[in-house]
N, C-alpha and C positions, 0 to 999 in steps of 0.2 A: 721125692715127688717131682716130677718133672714140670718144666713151667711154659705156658702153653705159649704156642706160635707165634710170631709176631708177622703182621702181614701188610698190605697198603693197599690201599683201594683210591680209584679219581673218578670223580663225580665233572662231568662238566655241564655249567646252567648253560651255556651256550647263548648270552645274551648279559650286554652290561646291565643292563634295566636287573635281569631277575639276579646276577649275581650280588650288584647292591642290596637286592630286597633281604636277599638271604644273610649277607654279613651284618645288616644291619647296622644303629650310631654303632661309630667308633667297631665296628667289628664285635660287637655285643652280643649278637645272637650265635655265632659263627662258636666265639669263645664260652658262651652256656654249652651248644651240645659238647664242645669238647670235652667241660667239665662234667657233666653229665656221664658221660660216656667212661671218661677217664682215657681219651685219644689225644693224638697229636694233632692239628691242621693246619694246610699251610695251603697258601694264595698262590697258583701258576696260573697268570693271564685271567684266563673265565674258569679253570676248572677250580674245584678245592680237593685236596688230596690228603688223606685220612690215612695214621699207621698206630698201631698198637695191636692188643692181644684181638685174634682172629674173630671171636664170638661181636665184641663191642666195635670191630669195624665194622663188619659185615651188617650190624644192627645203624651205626652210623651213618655208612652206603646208601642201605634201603629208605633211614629219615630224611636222607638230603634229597634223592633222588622224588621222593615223592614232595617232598619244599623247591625241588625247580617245578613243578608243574603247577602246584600253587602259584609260584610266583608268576608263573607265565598267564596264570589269570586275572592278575594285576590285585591277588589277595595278599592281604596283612600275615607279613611274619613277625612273631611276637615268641616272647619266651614260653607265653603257652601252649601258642602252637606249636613249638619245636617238644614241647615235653609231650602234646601228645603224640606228635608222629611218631617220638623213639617209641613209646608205649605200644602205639600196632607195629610197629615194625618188630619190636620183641614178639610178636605174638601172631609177627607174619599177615597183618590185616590191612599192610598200609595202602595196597590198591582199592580199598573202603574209600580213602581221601576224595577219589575222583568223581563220584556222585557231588560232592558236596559243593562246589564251586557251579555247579551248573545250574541250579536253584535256589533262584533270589524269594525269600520267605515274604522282601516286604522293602518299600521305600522311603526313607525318612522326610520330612518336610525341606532337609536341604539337597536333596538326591543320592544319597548313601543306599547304597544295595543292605540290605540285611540278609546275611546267609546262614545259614546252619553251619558250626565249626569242626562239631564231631558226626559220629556216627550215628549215637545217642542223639540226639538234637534232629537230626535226619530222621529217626525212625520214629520220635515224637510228632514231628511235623505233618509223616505220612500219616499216623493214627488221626490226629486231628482230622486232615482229610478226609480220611474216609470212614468217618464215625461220627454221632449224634452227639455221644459223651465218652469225654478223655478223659483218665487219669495221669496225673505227671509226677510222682515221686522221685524226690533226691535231694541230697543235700543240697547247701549255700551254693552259688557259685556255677550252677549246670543251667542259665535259661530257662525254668520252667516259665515263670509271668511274666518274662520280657518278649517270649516267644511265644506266647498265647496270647500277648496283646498284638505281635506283631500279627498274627493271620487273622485276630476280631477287626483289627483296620484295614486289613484288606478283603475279608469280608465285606466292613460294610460301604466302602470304596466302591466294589464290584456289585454292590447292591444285593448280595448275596442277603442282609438282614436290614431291619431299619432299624437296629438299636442296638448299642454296645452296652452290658450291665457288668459292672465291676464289684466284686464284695467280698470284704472276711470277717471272721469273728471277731467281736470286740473283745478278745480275753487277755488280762493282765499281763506279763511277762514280769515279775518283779515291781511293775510300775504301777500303782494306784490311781484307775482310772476317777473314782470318786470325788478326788480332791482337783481335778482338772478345773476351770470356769469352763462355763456354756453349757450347751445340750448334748447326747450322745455323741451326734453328727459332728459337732466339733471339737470333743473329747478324742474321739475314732481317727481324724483327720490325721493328723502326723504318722498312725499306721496304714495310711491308704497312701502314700507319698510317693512310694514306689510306679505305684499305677497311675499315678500323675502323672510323673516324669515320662514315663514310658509313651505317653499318653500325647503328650505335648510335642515330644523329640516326633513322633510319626506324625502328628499333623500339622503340626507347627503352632504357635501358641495362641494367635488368632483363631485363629481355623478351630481349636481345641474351644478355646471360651464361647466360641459360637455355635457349638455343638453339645456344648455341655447347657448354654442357653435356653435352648428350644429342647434339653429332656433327651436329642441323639444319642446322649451319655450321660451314661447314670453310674455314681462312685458312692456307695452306700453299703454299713455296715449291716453283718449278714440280717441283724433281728430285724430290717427294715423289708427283707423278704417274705416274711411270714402273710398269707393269704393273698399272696398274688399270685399272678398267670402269668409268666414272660411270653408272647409269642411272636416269632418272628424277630430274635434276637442270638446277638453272642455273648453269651454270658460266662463272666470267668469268678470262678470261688479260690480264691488266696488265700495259703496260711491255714486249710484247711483241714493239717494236722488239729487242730486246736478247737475241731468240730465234736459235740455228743457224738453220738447215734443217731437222736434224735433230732439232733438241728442238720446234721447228714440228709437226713431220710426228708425231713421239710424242703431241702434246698433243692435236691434231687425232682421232687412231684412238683417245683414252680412251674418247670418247663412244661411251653406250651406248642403249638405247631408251627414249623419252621423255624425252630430255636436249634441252637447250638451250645453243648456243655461243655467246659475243659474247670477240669477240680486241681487244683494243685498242692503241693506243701512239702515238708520233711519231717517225716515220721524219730526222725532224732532229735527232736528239738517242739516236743509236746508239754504243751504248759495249764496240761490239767487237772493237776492237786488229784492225779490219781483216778480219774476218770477213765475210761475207755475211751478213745479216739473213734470220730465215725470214720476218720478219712481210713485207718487201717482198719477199721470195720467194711468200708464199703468196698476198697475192695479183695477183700478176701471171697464176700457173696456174690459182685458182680463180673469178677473176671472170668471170660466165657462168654456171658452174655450178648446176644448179637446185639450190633447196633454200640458197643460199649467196649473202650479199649484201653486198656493201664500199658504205661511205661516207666520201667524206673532205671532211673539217671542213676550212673556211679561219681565217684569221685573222677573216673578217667575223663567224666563229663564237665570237668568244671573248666569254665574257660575266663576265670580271674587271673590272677598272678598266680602263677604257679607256686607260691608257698602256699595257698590256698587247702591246694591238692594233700598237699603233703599235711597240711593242720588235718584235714579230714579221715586222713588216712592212719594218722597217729591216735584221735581218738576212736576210729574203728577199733582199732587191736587194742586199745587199751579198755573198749567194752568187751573185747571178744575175753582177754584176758580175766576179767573180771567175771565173764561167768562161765570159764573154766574153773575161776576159784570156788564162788559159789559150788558150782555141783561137786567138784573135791570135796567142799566140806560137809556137804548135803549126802555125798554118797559113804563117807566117812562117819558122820551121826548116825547113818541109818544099817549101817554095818555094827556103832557100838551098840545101838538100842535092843540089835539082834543080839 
């Protein structure tokens, strides 16, 4: 078998500013794609210069090339953004990246731009836009409530709504809400915490208490919805893998005029003692529906640390695995029975 070509490729960022961004501490970022890749790289002046077998330069070329333009936008290179650029670049998509630096989603109380990192996140963002109700499925780690809360504050910044409504299900995950002290609403509170934070970092935390003061924002578990109207609101449903049908179908008819929906959750990590899920109930019936628009995020969406990706992706195959077994042995049974 012959062993394939070995070739060299130079990337030049053309700028010390972006070739720092790209080497990153100590040359850390530079040294993941290498490993990543399984290439060689070396530092001449501003270019970086890539050798090893043909396929995995060629793939390295295209990630770097599209991380000097990042950096020329004065965006964060991290190791997860380097893993997802090799990911389009395998797949030939990484002129995708270029949308994505051009559109600030949202600005934090200390002035940080919030952008979209992937593609995924991009085409979430756009759905929001231009639809009454979202869906956001995908695993841990992809944005969905961090980036539903960033467009509800900028919503209601832009006065687009007068009222931001946050809610998820109260349902156990192993933990026994019962035995908690206080009332629902302070049982609930440690799983609303997410939406705090998010909540606080965009308005700052003043700003936040005095909005949450006068009713602006409202952070309330889902059965706190039952017979009301929202109107003239953005309202986000969290976690809402962990919905009936029926609390689905409640949450869905609050909205009232000028209101705005985005549903979100992950349908791998449903903790209903066997129940049916509304969220994978709902959209199975509403995808299609004008005015209504599902996105699901993959793992190439996750923009934590990159071992993140890879947890997710190892227990994808290992359910994929598990019901190849299954029907092996289902098809096996049903072949003795004959």
């Amino acid at each position: 078998m012959a062993k394939e070509r070995k070739i060299t490729e130079t990337i030049d960022t053309k700028s010390v500013d972006r070739l720092a961004r790209i080497l990153g501490t100590f040359d850390g970022n530079l040294e993941y794609l290498s490993s990543e890749l399984g290439v060689i790289s070396y530092v001449e002046g501003m270019k970086i210069r890539l050798e090893g077998e043909a396929e995995a330069v060629k793939v390295g070329a295209k990630a770097l090339t599209a991380l000097v333009k990042l950096a020329g936008e004065s965006e964060e290179i991290d190791e997860s953004r380097i893993a997802y650029c090799i990911e389009l670049a395998k797949e030939g998509r990484e002129e995708e990246l270029n949308a994505l630096s051009s559109d600030t989603v949202a600005i934090t109380a200390r002035g940080k731009q919030i952008k979209c990192k992937t593609v995924g996140q991009k085409a979430y963002v756009d759905l929001i836009k231009k639809n009454t109700v979202v869906f956001g499925v995908g695993p841990a780690g992809t944005g969905k409530t961090y980036l539903a809360v960033c467009m509800a504050v900028s919503a209601f910044k832009s006065k687009q709504v007068e009222k931001i409504v946050l809610t998820r299900p109260a349902v156990e995950a192993g933990e026994k809400l019962g035995f908690l002290p206080g009332d629902l609403q302070t049982k609930v509170d440690p799983y609303l915490r997410p939406l705090y934070d998010a909540l606080q970092e965009l308005l700052g935390l003043e700003s936040y208490g005095k909005l949450m003061e006068r009713g602006a924002i409202e952070v309330a578990p889902l059965a706190y919805m039952r017979g009301r109207t929202l109107s003239n609101a953005f309202i986000i449903l969290d976690e809402a893998q962990n919905t009936t049908k029926e609390q689905m179908k409640m949450f869905l008819t609050r909205m009232g005029e000028g209101s705005k929906v985005v549903v979100t959750g992950d349908v791998t990590q449903i903790d209903l003692d066997g129940k049916p899920s509304g969220l994978v109930h709902a959209t199975k019936i509403l995808e299609g529906v004008e005015g209504i628009g599902v996105c699901r995020l993959t793992a190439k969406d996750v923009v934590r640390h990159p071992l993140v990706m890879r947890i997710i992706r190892a227990y994808e195959q290992a359910g994929d695995a598990n019901k190849e077994e299954k029907s092996k042995k289902s098809a096996d049974g049903g072949e003795q029975g004959e």
